[in-house]
N, C-alpha and C positions, 0 to 999 in steps of 0.2 A: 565264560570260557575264552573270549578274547581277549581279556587281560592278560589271561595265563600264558597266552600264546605269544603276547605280545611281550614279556616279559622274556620269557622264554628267547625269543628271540632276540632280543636284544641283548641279552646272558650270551647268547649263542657268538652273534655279530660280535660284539666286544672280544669276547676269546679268541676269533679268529683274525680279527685284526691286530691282537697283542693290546686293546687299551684296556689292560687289567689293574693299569696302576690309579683308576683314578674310582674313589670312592661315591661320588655321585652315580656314576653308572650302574656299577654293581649293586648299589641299595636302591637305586628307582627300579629297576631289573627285577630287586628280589621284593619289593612292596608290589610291584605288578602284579605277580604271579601269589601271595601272599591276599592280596587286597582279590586278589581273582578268584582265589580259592573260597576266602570267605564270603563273599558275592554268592558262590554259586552253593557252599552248601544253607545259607541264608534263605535262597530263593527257593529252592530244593526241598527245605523241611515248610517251607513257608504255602508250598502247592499240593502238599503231601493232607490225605484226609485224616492219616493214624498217625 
């Protein structure tokens, strides 16, 4: 879940400072959140007994 927040947030940060123009940002931004996602439903089905 802290990926996604981190990602999140840093989606967030950039937009409000206007650095929408640069392409590193917004795709580490969205592999965060992305990479966070799947972390957690990985770990999720992975603690699950059914």
């Amino acid at each position: 879940m802290a990926l996604v927040l981190a990602g999140a947030l840093l989606l967030a940060v950039s937009y409000l400072t206007g650095w929408t123009s640069s392409n590193l940002v917004l795709v580490g931004g969205f592999l965060l959140v992305f990479v966070g996602v799947i972390l957690y439903v990985v770990l999720t089905k992975s603690t699950e007994k059914y």
